[in-house]
C-alpha positions in Angstrom: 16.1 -4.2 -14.3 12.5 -3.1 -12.9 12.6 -0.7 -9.9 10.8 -3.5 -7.9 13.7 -5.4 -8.1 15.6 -3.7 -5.8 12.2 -3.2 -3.4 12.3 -6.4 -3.3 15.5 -6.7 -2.0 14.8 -4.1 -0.1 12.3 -5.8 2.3 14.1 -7.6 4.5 16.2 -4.4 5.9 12.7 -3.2 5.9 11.2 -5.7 8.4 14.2 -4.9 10.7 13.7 -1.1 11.0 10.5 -1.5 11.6 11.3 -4.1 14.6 13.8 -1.4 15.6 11.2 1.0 15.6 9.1 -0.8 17.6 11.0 -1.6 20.3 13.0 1.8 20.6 8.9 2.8 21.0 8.5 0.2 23.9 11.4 1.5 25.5 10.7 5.1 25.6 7.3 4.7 26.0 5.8 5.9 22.5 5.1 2.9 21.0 2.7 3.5 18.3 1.7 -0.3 16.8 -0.6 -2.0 16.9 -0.9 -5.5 16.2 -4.1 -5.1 13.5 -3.4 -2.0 12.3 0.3 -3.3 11.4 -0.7 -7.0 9.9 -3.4 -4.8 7.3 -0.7 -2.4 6.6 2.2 -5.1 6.0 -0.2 -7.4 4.5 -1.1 -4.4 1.6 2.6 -4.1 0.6 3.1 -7.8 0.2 0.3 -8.3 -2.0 1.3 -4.8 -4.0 4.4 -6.6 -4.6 2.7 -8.9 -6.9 1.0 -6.6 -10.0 4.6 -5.8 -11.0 5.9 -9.5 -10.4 3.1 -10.2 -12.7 3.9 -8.2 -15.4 0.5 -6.2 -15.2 0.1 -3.3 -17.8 1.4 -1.6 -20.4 4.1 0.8 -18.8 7.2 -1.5 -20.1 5.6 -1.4 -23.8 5.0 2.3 -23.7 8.4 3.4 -22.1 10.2 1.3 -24.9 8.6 2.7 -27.4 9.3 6.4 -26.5 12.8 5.6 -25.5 13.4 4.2 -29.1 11.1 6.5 -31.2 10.3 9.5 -29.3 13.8 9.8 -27.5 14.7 13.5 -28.2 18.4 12.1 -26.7 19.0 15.3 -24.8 20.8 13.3 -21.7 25.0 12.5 -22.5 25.3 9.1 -22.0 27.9 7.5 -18.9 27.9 11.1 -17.3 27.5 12.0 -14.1 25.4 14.8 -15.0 22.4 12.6 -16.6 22.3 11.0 -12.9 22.5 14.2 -11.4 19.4 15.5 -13.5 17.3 12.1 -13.6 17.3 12.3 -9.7 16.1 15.8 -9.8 13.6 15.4 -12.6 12.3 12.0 -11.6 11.2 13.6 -7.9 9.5 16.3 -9.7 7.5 13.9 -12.1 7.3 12.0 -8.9 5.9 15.3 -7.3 2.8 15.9 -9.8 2.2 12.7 -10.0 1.6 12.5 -5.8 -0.2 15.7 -5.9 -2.5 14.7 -8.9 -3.6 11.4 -7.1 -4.8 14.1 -4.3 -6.4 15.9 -6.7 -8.1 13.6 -8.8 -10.5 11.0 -8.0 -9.5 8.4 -10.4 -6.1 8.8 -9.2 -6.9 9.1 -5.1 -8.7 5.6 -5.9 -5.5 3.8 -6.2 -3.3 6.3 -3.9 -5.9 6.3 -1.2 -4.7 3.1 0.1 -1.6 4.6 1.6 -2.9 7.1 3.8 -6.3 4.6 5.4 -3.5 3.6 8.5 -4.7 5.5 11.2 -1.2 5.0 12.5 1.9 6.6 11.6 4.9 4.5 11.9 7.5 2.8 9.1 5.0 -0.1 8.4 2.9 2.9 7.5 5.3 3.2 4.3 4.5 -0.1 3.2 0.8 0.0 2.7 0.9 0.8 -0.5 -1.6 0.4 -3.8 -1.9 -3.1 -5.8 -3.5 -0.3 -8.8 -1.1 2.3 -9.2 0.3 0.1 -12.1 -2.8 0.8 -14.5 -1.3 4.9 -14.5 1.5 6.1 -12.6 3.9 4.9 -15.6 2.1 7.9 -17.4 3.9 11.0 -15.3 7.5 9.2 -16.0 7.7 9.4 -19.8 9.1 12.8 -20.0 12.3 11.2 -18.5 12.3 8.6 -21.1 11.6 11.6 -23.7 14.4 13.9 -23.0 16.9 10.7 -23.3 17.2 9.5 -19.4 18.9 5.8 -20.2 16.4 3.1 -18.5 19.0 1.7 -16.4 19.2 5.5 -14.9 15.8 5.8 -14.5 15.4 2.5 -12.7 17.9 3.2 -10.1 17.1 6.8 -9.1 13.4 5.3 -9.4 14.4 2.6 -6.7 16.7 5.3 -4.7 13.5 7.4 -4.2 11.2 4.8 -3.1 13.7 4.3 -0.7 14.0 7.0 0.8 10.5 7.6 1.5 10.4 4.6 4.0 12.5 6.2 6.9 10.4 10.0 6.7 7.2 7.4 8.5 8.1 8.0 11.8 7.0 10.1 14.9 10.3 9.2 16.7 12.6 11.8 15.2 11.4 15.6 15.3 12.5 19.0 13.0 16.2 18.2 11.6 16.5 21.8 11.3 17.9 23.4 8.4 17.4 20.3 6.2 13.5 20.9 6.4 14.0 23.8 3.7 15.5 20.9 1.5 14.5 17.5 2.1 11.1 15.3 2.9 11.7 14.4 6.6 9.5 12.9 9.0 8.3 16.5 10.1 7.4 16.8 6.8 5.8 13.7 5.9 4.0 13.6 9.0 1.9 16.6 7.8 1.1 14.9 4.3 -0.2 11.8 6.2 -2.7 13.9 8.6 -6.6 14.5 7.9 -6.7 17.8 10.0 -8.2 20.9 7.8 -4.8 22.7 8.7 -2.6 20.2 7.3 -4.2 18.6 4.2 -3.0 18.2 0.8 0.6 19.2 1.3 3.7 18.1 1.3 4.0 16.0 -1.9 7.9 15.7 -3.3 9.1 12.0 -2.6 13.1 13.1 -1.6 12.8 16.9 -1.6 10.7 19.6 -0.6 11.7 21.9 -2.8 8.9 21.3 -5.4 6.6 21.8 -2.8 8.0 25.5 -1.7 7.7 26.4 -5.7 4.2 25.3 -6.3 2.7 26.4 -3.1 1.7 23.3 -1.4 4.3 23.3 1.4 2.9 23.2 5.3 5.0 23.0 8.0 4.5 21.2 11.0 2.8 22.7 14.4 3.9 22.4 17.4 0.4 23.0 19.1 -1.5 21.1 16.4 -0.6 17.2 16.4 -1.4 15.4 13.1 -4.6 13.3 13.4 -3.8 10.5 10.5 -5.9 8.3 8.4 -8.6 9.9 6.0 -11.2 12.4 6.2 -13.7 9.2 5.4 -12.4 6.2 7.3 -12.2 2.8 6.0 -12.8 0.9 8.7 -11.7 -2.1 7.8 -8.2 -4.1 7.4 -9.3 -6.1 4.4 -7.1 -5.5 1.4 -9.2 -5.9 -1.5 -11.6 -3.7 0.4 -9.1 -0.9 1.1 -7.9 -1.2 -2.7 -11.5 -1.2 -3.9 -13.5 1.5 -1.7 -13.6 4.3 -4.0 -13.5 2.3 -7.3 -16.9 1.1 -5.9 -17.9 4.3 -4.7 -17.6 6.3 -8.4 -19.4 3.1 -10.0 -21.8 3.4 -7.4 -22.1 7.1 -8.0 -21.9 6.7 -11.6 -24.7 4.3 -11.5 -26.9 6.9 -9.3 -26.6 10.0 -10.8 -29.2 11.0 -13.2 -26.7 13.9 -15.1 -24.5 11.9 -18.2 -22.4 14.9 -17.4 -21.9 13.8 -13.9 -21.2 10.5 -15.0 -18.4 11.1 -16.7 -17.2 14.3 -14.2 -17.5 11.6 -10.9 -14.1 9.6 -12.3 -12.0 13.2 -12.8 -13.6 15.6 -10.4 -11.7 16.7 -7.0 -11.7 13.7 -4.5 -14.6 15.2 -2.4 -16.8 16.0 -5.0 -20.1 14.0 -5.3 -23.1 14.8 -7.6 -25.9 16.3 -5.4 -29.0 13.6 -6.2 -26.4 10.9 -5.2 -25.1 12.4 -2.1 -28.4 12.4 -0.6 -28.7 8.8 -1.5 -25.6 7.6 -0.4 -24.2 10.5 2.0 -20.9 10.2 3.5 -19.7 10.5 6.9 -16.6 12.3 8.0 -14.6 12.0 11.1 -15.3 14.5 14.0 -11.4 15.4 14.5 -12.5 16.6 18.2 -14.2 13.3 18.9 -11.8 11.2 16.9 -11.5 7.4 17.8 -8.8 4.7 15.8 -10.5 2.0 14.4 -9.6 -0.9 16.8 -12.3 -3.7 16.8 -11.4 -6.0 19.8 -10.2 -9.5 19.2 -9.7 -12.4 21.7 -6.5 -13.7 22.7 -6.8 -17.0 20.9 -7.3 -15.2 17.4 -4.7 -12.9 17.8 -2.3 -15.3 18.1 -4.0 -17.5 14.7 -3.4 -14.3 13.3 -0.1 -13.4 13.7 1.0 -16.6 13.2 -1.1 -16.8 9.7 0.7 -13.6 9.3 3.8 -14.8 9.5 3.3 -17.6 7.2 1.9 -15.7 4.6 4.9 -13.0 4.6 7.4 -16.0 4.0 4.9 -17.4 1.2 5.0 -13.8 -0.6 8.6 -13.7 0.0 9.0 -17.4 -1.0 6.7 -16.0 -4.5 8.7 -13.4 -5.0 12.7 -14.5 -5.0 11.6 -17.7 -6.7 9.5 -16.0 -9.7 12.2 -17.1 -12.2 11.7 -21.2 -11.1 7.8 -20.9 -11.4 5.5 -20.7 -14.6 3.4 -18.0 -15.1 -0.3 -19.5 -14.5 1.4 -20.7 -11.4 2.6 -17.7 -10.0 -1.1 -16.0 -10.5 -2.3 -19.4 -9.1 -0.1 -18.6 -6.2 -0.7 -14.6 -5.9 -4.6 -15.2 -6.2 -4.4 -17.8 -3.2 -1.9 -15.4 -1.3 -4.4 -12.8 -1.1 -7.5 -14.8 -0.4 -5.7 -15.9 2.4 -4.8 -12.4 3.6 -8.0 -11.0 3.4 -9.6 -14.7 5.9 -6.7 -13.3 7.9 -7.8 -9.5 8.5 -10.9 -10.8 8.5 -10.7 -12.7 11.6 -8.9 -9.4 13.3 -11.9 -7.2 12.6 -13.8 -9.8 14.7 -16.1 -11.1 12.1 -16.9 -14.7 13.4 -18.0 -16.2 9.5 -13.7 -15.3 8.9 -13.2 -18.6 10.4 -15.7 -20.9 8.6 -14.3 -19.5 4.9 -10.5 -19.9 6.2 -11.4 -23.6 7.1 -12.9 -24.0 3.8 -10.0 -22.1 2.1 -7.5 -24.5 3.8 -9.1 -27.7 2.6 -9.8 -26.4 -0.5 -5.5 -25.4 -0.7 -4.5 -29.0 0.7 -6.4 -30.8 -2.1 -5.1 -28.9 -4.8 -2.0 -29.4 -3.5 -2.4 -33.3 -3.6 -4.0 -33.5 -6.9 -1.2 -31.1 -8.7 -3.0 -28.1 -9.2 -0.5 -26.0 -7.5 2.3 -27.5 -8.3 4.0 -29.4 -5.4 7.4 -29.1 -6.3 7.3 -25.1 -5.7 8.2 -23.7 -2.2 5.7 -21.8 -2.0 3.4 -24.2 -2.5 4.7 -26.8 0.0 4.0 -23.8 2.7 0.3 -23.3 1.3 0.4 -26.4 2.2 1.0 -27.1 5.6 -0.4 -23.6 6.5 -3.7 -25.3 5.4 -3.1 -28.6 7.9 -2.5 -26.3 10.3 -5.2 -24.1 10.0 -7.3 -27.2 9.9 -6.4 -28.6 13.2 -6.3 -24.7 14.7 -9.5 -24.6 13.9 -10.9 -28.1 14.3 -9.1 -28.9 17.2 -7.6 -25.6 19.2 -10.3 -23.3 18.8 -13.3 -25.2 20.2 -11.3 -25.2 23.6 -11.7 -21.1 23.5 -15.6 -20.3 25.3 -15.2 -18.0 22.3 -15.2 -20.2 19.4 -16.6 -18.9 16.7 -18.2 -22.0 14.8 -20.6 -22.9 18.0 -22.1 -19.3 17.8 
């Protein structure tokens, strides 16, 4: 059974810590959500969900082959002590692999996705990368090599992932002794912050251990607060934006650069390195940490609530896509995925203010009701059937609802 399986399962327990959270924040006064910033982050999990439902890449073919051919069979099997070992040894693959994403700019392209939030709560944990299948697999065969069984690997795999969801809080300060040990908040909080002080630390998934041995461990402050999100802001909640930004950036700067060594040294350089000529070209700005402002477009009343009901509809269709894969062919599962995320991005389009989000989602929705009436989505799915009459009711939002809103975008 894939890891994601049990992610999967996962996300409903999910969803209700991070209500807890929010509320425990409203009631002490700390809240830290908001609405945008928690739809874009949200939104990114559910569609990273969907790569591994598709059965994207090659990590399945390669594993398999070294666990049959290149299995060295060092691991006893049905003991207590292969567990014991593949816990240990999968964090520390886990551990280079985080620290390489940091380090490398081919890698930071997919990894980068997870720290954009500018926020720092547990729906921080699920913005995660829709990439990371095309080379993560690669810093796990070692496990497969020295014998780890797959069905061990899988589960301490799925127990690490885990794990890493409660550390994304600001609610629960030093836990004392078991900072030496573990990742905890305290920790975590550090790896997610931009400030010169803090970056580039803290990289083990369950302990910190690894990162006390290789010399990457920071401790937390208590005069210097973490500022979060990156050291060049996204600003923007669109997913295939956030996934894409620095994929486009190295083409870009491959493009650009006049040096065929540079071309080639712009995908595996460190993540802040650009070549000179292209720099001036295209120069980056960084945030002023003294002068440092969340991105927060505003958004009137009446789209907020159009979002966060489209929201809400399009959680339950991934859901719906996910714990009904085994009922639905495979062309219509991508069908499905590839309309899931179109709609998404319309959605956190609409709460970065961009007027023209509404036009395309009305086109989008009339475009989804007729191929639900001519069959091509397949009406007999769930998922489908909700496509459905999230499009009617996007139409009359729009058509009918909006134009009573001064602010309606399709007069302006």
């Amino acid at each position: 059974m894939d890891s994601s399986i049990y992610i999967t399962y996962a996300v409903p327990v999910f969803f209700a810590m991070i209500g807890i959270e929010f509320l425990f924040g409203l009631i002490k006064g700390t809240n830290n959500y908001r609405l945008n910033d928690s739809i874009a982050a949200i939104s990114l999990g559910l569609i990273s969900r969907l790569p591994p439902l598709l059965n994207l890449g090659v990590q399945g073919i390669v594993w398999t082959y070294v666990a049959t051919n290149l299995n060295m069979q060092l691991m006893p099997k049905g003991s207590w002590i292969t567990w014991v070992i593949a816990f240990l040894f999968y964090d520390l693959c886990y551990y280079w692999m985080h620290r390489m994403s940091h380090e490398v700019k081919v890698l930071w392209a997919s990894h980068v996705v997870h720290h954009q939030g500018e926020e720092f709560n547990l729906s921080t944990a699920l913005r995660q990368t829709s990439s990371g299948w095309i080379w993560k697999w690669i810093f796990y065969v070692p496990l497969f090599m020295v014998g780890i069984p797959g069905e061990v690997f899988f589960t301490v795999a799925a127990i690490n992932l885990l794990y890493q969801f409660w550390v994304h809080t600001e609610h629960i300060r030093s836990l004392g002794i078991l900072e030496q040990i573990f990742i905890t908040p305290s920790n975590h909080r550090i790896h997610h912050a931009q400030n010169p002080e803090y970056i580039d630390a803290n990289y083990g998934g369950v302990f910190i251990i690894w990162d006390r041995l290789f010399g990457t461990f920071i401790p937390e402050r208590d005069y210097l607060k973490p500022i979060y999100g990156t050291v060049k802001p996204l600003k923007s909640w669109n997913p295939i934006w956030a996934n894409l930004e620095i994929y486009h950036q190295m083409i870009r700067d491959t493009i650009h650069t006049k040096s065929l060594r540079n071309k080639i040294k712009v995908w595996f350089s460190s993540t802040g390195w650009r070549p000179e000529d292209v720099y001036e070209k295209f120069p980056h700005t960084s945030n002023d940490l003294d002068n440092f402002v969340k991105f927060n477009p505003e958004v009137d009343k009446v789209s907020k609530i159009f979002t966060s009901l489209q929201f809400v509809i399009n959680s339950s269709i991934s859901t719906v896509i996910i714990f009904t894969i085994a009922d639905q062919p495979y062309l219509q599962t991508l069908l499905l995925a590839t309309m899931l995320i179109i709609s998404t991005t319309l959605v956190t389009n609409i709460i970065e203010n961009k007027k023209w989000g509404y036009q395309i989602e009305l086109i989008r929705s009339l475009i989804t009701a007729l191929m639900f009436i001519y069959g091509v989505i397949d009406p007999n799915l769930l998922a489908s059937k909700i496509f459905f009459y999230q499009s009617l009711f996007s139409v009359v939002f729009i058509a009918i609802l909006l134009p009573i809103n001064k602010q309606y975008p399709l007069t302006q």
